[in-house]
MIVEXVO-179740 format. One line per field, with one value per atom (N, C-alpha, C, O, CB): residue in one letter; x, y, z. Coordinates in steps of 0.2 Angstrom, whole numbers, plus 5000, padded with zeros to 4 digits. Glycine has a CB too. Example, Ala and Ser with C-alpha at 12.3 -4.5 7.8 and 13.67 -1.06 7.14 Angstrom:
2
residu = a/a/a/a/a/s/s/s/s/s
c1 = 5066/5062/5066/5071/5057/5064/5068/5064/5067/5070
c2 = 4972/4978/4984/4983/4978/4989/4995/5000/5006/4997
c3 = 5039/5039/5039/5042/5045/5035/5036/5039/5040/5029
//
This chain:
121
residu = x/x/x/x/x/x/x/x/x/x/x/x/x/x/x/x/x/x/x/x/x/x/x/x/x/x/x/x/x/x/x/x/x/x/x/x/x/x/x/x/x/x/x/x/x/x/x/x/x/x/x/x/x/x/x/x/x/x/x/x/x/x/x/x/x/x/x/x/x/x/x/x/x/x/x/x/x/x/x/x/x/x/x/x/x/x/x/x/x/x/x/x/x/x/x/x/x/x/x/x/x/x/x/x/x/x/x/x/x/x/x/x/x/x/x/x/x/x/x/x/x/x/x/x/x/x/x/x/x/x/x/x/x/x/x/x/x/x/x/x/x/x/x/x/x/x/x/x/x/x/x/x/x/x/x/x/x/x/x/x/x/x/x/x/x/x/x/x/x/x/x/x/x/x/x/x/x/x/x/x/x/x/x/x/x/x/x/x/x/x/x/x/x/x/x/x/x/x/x/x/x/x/x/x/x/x/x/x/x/x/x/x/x/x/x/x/x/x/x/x/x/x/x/x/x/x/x/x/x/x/x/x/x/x/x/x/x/x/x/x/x/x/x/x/x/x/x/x/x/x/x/x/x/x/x/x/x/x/x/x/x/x/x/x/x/x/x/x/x/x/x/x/x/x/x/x/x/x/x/x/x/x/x/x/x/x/x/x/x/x/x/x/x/x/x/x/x/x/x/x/x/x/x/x/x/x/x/x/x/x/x/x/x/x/x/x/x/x/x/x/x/x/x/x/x/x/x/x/x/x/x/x/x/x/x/x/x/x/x/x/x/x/x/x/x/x/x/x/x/x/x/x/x/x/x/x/x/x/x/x/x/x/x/x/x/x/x/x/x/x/x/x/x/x/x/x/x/x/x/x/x/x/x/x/x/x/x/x/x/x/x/x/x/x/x/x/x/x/x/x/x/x/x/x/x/x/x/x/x/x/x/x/x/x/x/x/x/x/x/x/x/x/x/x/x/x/x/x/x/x/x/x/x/x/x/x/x/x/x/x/x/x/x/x/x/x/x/x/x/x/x/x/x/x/x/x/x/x/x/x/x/x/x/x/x/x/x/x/x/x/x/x/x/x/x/x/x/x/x/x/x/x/x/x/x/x/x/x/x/x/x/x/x/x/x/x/x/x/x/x/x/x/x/x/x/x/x/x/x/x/x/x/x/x/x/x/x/x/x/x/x/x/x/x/x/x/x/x/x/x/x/x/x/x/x/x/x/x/x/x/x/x/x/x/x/x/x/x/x/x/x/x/x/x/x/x/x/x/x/x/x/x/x/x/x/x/x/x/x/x/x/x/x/x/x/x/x/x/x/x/x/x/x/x/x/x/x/x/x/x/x/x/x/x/x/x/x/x/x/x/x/x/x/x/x
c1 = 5085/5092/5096/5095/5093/5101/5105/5111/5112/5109/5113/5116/5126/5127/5114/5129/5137/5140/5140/5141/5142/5145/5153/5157/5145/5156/5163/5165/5161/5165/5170/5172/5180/5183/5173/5180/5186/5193/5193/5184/5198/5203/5201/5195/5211/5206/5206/5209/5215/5209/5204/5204/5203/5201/5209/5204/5200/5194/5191/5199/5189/5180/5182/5178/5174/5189/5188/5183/5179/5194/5186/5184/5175/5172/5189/5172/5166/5162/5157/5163/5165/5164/5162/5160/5171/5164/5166/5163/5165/5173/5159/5154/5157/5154/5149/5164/5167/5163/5162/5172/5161/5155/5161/5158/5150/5165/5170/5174/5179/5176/5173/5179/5183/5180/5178/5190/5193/5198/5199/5196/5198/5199/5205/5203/5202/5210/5214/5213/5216/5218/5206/5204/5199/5196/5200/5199/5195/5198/5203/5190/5195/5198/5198/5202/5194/5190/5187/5180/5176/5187/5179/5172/5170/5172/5174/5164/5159/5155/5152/5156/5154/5152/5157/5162/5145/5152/5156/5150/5144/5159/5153/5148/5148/5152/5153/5146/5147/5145/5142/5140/5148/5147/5140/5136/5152/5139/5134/5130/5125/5130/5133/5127/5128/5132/5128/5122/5122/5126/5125/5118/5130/5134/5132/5129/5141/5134/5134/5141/5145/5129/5142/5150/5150/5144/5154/5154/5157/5163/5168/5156/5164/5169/5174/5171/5165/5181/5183/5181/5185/5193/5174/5173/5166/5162/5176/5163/5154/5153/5148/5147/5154/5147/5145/5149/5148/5140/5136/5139/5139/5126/5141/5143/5139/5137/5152/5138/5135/5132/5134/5141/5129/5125/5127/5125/5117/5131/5132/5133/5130/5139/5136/5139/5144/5149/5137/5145/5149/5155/5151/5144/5160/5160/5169/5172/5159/5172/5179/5182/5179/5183/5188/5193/5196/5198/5193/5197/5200/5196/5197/5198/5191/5183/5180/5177/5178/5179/5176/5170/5167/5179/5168/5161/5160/5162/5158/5155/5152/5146/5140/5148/5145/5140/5135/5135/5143/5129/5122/5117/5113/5119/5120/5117/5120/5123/5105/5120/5127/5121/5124/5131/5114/5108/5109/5112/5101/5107/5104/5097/5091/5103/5098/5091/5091/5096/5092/5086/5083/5084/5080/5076/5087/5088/5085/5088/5096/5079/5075/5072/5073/5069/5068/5067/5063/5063/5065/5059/5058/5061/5059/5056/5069/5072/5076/5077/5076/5077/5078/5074/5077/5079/5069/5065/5063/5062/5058/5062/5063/5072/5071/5063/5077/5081/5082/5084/5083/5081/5078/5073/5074/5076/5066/5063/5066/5065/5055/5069/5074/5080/5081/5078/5082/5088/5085/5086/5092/5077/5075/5071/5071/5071/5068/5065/5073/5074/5061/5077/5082/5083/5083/5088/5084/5086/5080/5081/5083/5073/5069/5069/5067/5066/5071/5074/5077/5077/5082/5081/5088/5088/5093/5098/5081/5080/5084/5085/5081/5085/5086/5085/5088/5090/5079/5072/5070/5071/5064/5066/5062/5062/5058/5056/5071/5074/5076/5081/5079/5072/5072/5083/5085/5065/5085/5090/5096/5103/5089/5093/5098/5094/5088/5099/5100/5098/5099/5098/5098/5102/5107/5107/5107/5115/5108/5108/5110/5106/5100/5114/5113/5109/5109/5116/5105/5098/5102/5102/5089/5105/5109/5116/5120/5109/5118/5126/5130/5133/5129/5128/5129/5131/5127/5132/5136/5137/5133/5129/5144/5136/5132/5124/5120/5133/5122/5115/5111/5105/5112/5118/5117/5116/5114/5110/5119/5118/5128/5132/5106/5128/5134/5129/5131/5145/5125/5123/5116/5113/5127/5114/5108/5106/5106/5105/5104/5103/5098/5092/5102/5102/5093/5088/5084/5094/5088/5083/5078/5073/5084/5080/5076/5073/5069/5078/5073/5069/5063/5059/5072
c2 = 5428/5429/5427/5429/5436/5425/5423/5428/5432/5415/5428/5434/5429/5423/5438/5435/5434/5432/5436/5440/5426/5421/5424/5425/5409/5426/5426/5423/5422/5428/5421/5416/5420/5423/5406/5420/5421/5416/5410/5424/5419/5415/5412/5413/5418/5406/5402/5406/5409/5394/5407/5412/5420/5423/5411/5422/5428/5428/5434/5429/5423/5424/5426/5429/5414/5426/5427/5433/5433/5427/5438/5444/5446/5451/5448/5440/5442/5440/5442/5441/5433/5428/5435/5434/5420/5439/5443/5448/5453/5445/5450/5455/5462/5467/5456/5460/5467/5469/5465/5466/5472/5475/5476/5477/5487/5475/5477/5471/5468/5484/5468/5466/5466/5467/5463/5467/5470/5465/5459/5474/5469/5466/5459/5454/5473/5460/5454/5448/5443/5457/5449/5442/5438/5433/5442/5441/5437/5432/5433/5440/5425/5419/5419/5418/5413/5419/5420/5423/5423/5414/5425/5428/5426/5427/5436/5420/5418/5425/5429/5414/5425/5432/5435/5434/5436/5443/5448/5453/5453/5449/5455/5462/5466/5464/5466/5470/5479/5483/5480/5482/5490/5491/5493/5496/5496/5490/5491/5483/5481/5497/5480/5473/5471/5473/5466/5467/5462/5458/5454/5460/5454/5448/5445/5448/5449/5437/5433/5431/5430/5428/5431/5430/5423/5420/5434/5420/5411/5410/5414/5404/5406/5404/5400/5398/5401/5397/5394/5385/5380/5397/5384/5376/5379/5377/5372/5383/5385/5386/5389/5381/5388/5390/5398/5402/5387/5399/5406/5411/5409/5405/5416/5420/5427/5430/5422/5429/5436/5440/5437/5439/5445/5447/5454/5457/5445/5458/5466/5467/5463/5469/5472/5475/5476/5476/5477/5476/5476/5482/5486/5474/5484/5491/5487/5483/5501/5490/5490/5493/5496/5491/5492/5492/5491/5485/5496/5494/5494/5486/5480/5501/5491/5488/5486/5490/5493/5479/5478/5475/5474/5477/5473/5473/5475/5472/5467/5479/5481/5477/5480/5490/5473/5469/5473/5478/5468/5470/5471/5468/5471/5468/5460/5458/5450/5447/5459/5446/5443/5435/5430/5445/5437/5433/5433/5438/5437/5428/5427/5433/5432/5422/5437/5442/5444/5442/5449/5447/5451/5457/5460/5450/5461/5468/5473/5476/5470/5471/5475/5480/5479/5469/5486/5491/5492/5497/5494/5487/5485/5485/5487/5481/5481/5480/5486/5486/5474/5490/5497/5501/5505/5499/5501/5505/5502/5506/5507/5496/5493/5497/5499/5485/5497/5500/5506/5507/5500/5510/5516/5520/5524/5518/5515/5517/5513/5514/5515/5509/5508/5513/5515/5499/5514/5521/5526/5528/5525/5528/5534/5534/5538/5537/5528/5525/5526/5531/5516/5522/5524/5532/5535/5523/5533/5544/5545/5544/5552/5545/5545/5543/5547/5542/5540/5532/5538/5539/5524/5540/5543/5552/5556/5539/5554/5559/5564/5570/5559/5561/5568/5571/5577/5569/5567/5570/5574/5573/5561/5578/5583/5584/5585/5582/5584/5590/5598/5600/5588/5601/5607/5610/5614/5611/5608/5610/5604/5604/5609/5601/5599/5602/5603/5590/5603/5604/5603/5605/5609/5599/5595/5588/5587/5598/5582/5575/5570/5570/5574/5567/5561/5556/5550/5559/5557/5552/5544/5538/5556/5545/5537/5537/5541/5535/5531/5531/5525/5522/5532/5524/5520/5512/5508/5524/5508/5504/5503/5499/5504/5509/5511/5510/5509/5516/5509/5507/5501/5499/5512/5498/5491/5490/5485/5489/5496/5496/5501/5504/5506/5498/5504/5509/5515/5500/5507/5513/5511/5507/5510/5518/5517/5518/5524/5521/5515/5516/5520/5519/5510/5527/5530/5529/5533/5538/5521/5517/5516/5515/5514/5514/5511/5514/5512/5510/5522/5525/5528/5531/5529
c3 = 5063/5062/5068/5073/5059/5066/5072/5072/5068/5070/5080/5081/5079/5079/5092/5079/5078/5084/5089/5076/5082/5089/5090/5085/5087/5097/5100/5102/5106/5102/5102/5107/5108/5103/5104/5117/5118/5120/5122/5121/5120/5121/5128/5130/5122/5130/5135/5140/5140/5133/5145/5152/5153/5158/5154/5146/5144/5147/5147/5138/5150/5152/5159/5163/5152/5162/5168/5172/5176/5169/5168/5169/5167/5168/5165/5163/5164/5168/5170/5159/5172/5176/5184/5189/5177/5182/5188/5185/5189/5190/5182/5178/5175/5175/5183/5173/5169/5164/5159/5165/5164/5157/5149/5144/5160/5150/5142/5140/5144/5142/5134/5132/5128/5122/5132/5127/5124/5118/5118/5129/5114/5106/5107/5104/5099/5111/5112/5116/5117/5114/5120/5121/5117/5119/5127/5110/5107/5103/5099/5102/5104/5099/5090/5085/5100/5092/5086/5084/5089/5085/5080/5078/5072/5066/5076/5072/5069/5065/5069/5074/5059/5054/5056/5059/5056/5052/5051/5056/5055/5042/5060/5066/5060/5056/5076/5060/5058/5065/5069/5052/5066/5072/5075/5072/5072/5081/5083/5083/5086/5079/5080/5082/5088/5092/5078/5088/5092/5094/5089/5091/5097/5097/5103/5107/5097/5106/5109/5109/5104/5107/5119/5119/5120/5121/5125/5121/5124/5126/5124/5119/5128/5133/5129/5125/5139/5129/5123/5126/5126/5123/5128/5130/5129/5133/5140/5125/5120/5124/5122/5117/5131/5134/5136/5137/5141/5135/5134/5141/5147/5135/5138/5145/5145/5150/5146/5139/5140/5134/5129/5143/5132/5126/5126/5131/5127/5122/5119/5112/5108/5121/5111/5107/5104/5108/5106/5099/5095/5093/5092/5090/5092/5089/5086/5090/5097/5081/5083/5087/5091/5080/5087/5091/5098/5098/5091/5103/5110/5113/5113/5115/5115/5118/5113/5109/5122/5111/5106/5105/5099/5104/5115/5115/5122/5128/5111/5120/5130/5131/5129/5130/5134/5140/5139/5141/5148/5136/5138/5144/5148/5133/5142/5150/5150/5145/5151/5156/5158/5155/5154/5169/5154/5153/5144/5142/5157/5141/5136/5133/5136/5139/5129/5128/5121/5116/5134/5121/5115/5116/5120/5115/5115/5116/5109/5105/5116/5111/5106/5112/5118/5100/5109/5110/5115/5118/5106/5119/5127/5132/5138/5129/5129/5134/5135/5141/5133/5131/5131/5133/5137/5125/5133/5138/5147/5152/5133/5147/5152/5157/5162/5150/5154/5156/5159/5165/5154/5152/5156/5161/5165/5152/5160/5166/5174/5180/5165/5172/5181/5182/5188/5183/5177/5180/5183/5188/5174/5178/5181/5187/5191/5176/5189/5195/5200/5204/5195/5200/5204/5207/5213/5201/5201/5203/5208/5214/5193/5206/5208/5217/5221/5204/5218/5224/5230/5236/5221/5224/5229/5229/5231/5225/5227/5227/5223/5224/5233/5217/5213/5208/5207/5212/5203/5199/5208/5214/5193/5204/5206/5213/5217/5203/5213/5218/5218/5215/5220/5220/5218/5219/5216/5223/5222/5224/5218/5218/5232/5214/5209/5203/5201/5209/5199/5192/5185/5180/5192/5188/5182/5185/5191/5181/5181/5184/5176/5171/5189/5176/5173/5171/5174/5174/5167/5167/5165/5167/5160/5161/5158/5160/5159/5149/5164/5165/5163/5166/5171/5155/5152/5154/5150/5152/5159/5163/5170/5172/5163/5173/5177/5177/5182/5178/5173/5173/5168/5167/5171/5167/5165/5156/5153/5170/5155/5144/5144/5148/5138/5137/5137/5131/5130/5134/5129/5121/5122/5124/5111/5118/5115/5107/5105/5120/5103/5097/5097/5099/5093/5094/5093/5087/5086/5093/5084/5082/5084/5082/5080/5092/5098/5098/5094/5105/5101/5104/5101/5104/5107
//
């Protein structure tokens, strides 16, 4: 199945060229299908070229950056994520610090996803 192609206006890519994780509903040209919230989509540039792979949602933000690469974001690449956030914590010492007790295990951008489908998991 082919994913739902975007194309943004002419210089709207700027901001992904620079690795903004969001883009927002007024830089889009055009939208090849119809998304429903939560697909997959494939962004481009208004000259085709591939800039980046998210999701889908209406409104404001209307799609948050998965990865800046070409991918499959099926349920590996989802867990592949997850275990490098939690290796990080891990890194910097704050899984199984006894003096923290609370911590963010996902931060959404910050760790390189904006969502998780709890289909994935």
């Amino acid at each position: 199945m082919e994913r739902i192609k975007i194309v943004l206006k002419s210089g709207k890519e700027q901001s992904i060229r620079r690795y903004h994780p969001w883009i927002f509903s007024g830089a889009i040209k055009t939208i090849f299908g119809s998304p429903q919230e939560g697909d997959l989509v494939d962004l481009y540039d208004n000259q085709d070229c591939f800039l980046a792979t998210g999701h889908y949602q209406p409104g404001s933000i209307a799609v948050r950056i998965l990865s800046f690469e070409k991918v499959n974001a099926d349920i590996d690449f989802f867990r592949q994520r997850i275990s490098k956030a939690i290796d990080y914590r891990k890194s910097i010492g704050i899984i199984n610090n006894p003096d923290i007790s609370v911590y963010r295990l996902i931060h959404g951008e910050g760790d390189g996803f904006a969502w998780i489908d709890s289909r994935l998991l």
